[in-house]
C-alpha positions as semicolon CSV with decimal commas, in nm:
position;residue;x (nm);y (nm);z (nm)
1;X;19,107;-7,262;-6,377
2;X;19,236;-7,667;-6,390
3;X;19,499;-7,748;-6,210
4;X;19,558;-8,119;-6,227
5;X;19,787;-8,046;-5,942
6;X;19,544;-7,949;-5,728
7;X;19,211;-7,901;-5,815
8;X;18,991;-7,986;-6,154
9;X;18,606;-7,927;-6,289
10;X;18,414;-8,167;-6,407
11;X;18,433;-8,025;-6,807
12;X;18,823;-8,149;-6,703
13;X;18,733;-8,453;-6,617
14;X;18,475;-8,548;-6,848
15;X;18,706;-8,400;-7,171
16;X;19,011;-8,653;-6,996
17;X;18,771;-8,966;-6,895
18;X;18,918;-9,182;-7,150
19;X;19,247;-9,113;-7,117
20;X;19,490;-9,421;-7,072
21;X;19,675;-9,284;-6,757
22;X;19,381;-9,110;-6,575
23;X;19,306;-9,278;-6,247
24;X;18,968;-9,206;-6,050
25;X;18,888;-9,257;-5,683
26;X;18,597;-9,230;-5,492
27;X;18,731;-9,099;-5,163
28;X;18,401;-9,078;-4,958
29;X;18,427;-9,048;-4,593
30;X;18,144;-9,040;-4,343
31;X;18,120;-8,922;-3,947
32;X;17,902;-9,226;-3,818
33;X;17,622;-8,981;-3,735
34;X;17,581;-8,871;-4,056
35;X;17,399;-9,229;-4,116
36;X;17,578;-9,233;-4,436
37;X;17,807;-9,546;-4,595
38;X;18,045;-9,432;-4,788
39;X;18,147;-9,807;-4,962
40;X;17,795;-9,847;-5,005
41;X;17,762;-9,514;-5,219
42;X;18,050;-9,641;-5,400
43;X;17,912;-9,938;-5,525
44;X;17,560;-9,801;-5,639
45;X;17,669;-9,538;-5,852
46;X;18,068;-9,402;-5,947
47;X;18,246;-9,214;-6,186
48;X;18,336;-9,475;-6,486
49;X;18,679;-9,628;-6,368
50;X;18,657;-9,484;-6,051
51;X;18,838;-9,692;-5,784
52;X;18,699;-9,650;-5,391
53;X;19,003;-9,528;-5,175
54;X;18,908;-9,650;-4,820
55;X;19,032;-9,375;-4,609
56;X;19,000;-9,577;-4,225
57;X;19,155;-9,914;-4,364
58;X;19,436;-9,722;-4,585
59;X;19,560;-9,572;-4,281
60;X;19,845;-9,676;-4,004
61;X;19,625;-9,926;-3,812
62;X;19,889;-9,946;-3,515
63;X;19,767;-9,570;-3,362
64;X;19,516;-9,591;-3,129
65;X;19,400;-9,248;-3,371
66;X;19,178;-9,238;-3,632
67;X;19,297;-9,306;-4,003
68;X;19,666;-9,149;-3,958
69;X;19,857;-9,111;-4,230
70;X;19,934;-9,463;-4,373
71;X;20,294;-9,598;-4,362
72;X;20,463;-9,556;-4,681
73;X;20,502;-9,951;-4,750
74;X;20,124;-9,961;-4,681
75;X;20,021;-9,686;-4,951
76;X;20,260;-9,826;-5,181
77;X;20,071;-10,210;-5,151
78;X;19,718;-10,060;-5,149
79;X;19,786;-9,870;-5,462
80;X;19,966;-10,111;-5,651
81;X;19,633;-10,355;-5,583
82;X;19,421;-10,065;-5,709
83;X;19,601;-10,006;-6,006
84;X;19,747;-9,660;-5,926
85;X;20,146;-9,619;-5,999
86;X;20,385;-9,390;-6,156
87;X;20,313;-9,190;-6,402
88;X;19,928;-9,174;-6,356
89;X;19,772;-8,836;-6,325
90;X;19,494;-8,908;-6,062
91;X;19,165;-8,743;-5,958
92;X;18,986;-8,775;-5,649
93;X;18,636;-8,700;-5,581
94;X;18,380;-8,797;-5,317
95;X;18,026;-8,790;-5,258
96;X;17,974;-8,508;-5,041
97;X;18,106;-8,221;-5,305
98;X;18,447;-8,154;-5,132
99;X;18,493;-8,298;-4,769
100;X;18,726;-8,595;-4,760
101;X;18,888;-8,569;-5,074
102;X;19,140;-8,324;-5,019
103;X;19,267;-8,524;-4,732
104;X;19,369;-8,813;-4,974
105;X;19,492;-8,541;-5,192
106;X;19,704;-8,475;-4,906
107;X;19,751;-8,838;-4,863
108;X;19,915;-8,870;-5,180
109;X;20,101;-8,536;-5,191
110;X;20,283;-8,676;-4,836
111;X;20,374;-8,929;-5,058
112;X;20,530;-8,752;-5,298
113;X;20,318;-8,764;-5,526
114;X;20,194;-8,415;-5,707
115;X;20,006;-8,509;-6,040
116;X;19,668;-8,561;-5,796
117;X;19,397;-8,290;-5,791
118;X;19,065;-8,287;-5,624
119;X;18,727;-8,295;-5,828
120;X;18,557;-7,963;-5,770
121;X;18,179;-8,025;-5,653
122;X;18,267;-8,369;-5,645
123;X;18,021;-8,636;-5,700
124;X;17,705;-8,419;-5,672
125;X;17,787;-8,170;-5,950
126;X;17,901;-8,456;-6,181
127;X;17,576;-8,626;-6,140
128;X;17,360;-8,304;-6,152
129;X;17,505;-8,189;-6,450
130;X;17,401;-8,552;-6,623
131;X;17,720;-8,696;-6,658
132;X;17,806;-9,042;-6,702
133;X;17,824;-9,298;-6,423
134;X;17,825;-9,675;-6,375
135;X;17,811;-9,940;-6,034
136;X;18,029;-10,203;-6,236
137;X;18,379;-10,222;-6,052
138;X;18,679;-10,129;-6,304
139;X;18,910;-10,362;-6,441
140;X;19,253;-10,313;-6,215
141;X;19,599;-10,380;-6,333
142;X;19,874;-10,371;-6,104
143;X;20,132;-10,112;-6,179
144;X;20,411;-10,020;-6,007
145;X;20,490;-9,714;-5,775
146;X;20,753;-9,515;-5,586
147;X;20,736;-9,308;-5,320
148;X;20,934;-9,018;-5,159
149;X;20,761;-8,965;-4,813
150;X;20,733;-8,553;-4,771
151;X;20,797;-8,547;-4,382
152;X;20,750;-8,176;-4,430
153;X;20,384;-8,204;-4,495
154;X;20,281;-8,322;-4,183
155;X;20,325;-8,245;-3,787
156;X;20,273;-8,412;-3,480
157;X;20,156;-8,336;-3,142
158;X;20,524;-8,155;-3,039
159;X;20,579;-8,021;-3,322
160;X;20,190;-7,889;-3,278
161;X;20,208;-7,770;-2,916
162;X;20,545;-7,604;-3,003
163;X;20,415;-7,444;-3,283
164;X;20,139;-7,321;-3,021
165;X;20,380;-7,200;-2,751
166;X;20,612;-6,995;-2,967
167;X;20,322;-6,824;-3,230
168;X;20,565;-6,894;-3,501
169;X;20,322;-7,086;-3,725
170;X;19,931;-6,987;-3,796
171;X;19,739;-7,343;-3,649
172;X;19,454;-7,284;-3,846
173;X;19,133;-7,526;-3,718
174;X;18,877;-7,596;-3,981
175;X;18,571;-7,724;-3,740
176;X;18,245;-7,524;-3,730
177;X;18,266;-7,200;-3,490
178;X;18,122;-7,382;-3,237
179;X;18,313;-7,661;-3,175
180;X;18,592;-7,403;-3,178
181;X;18,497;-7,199;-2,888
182;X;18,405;-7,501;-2,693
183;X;18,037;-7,467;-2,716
184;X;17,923;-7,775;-2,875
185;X;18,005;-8,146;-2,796
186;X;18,250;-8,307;-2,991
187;X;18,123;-8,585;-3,216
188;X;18,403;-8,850;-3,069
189;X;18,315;-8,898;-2,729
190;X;18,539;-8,842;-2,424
191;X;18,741;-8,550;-2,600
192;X;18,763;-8,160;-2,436
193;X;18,584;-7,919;-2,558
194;X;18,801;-7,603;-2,718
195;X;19,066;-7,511;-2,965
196;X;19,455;-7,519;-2,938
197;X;19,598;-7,195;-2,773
198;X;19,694;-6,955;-3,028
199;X;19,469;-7,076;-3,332
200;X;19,253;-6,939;-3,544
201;X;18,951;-7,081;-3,666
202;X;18,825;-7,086;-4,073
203;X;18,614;-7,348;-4,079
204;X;18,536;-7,569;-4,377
205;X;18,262;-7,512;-4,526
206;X;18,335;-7,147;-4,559
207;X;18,559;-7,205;-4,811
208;X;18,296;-7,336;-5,047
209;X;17,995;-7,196;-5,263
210;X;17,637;-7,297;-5,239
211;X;17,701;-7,528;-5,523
212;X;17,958;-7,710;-5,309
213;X;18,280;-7,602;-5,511
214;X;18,575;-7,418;-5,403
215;X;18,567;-7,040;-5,359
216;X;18,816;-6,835;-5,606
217;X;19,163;-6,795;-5,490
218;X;19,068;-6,424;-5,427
219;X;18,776;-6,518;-5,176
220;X;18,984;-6,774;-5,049
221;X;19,256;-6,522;-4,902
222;X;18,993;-6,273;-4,798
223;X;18,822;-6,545;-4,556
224;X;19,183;-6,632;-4,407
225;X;19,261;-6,293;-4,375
226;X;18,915;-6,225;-4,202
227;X;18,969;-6,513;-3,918
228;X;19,264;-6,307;-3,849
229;X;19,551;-6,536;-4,024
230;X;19,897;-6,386;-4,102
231;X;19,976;-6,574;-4,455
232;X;20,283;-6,455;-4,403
233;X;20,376;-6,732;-4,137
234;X;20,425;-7,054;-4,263
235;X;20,031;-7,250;-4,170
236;X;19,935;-7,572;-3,965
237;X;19,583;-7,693;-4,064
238;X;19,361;-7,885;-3,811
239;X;19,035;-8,039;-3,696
240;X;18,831;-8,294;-3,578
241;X;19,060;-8,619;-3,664
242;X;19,258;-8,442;-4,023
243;X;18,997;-8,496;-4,281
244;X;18,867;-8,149;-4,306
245;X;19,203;-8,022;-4,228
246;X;19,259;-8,106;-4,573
247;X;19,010;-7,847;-4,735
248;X;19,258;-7,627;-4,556
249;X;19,554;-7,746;-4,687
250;X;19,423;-7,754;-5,052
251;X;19,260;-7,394;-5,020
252;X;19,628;-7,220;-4,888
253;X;19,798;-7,469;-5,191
254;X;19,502;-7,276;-5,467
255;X;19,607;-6,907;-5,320
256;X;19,998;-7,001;-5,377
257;X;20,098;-7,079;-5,008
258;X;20,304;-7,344;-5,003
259;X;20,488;-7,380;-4,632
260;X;20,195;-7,558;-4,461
261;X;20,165;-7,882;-4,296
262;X;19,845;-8,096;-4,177
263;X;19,800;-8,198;-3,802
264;X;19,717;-8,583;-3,858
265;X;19,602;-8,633;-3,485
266;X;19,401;-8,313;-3,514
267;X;19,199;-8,264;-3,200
268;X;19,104;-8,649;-3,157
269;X;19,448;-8,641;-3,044
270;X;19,490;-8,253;-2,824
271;X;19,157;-8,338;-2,688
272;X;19,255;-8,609;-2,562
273;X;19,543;-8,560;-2,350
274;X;19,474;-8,305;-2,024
275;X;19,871;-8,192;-2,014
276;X;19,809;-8,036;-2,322
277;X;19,640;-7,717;-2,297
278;X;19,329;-7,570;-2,414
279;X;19,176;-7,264;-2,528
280;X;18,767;-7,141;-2,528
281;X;18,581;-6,915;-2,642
282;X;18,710;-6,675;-3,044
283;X;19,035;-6,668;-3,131
């Protein structure tokens, strides 16, 4: 079902493509070893008007971290040059069905902003279904925008390892198993291996079908409740550096759960630091 509060198909978006205050963005985002470039994708083929939302340089470039949360006055300057402002009901997709676009469509939610849903199948579907696409940038026109910063919707380190120490929040870590127990090498070097103490792990790419679209709401639940989550506790999503955390975020938001909150530092942050403990092995 569309929800152009959360997440839309691409019958939605095609039926709305012409519509005066739709705005598009390519939110592609790429691990350096996947060998991929996300600007480059961009600019060979895009939804028509899509705009490409740059998720490392729209991002608070004083952490040390990788592309934190941007500070308001930042996200209001880089969408004002894009052409994105009040009143716009925006869509974001990228090229690798769903994987970094629900972190923008937390981005923008932190922001206040709640007319912003996620393309389901994203890029892929679009184009294997034959629908229109173009390489010409769009015409921009600066409009205006306000923002009310939703401090609620995100946690930091404290508020993480307290969360951790007391149980009183599920920390829900969307990496693969592996990476979870503390098997496999992290991707960003000099980082622990593990998970935060207490957390449960659901990660990403469960949540979607073969065709690279969100499960139903239904299936949704079950795989939470699987991996051992109590919905009933308000939910802190995680993972490598808080892109895929987003998947998480979006999926709890589709089954009606609305006290959660993203971990921006993720575990590029909690791997990091040796005062802060660390678990191995299943939940």
């Amino acid at each position: 079902m569309d929800d152009p509060k959360t997440l839309v198909s691409t019958d939605w978006l095609e039926a709305h493509l012409k519509d005066p205050d739709l705005r598009i963005l390519d939110a592609s985002w790429f691990l350096p070893q996947m060998g991929m470039d996300a600007k480059a994708g961009y600019a060979a083929k895009h939804i028509p008007g899509a705009r490409f939302f740059d998720i490392d340089e729209i991002s608070d470039n004083r952490s040390a971290l990788p592309h934190m949360a941007p500070p308001v006055e930042k996200f209001i300057s880089r969408m004002r040059a894009m052409g994105v402002g009040d009143g716009h009901q925006v869509v974001i997709y990228d090229q690798h069905s769903v994987f970094s676009a629900p972190r923008v469509w937390w981005t923008f939610r932190l922001m206040g902003k709640t007319d912003v849903a996620v393309l389901d199948g994203g890029l892929p579907k679009w184009e294997a279904e034959g629908r229109p696409l173009e390489d010409l940038p769009p015409m921009v026109r600066d409009r205006h925008m306000t923002v009310q910063r939703q401090s609620g919707l995100v946690k930091d380190v404290t508020q993480v390892a307290h969360a951790s120490k007391l149980g009183d929040h599920e920390i829900i870590d969307a990496r693969p198993a592996e990476r979870f127990r503390g098997e496999a090498e992290e991707p960003r070097p000099h980082l622990r291996k593990g998970h935060i103490p207490g957390s449960k792990n659901v990660p990403w790419s469960d949540l979607l079908t073969a065709e690279g679209t969100m499960k139903s709401p239904d299936e949704l639940r079950a795989i939470f409740k699987a991996a051992g989550v109590d919905l009933d506790k308000p939910a802190i999503t995680t993972c490598g550096s808080g892109v895929s955390a987003g998947i998480l975020a979006l999926a709890l938001e589709l089954i009606g759960k609305s006290d959660w909150a993203l971990y921006d530092g993720s575990w590029a942050e909690w791997g990091m630091y040796n005062d802060l403990r660390v678990a191995t092995g299943e939940a």
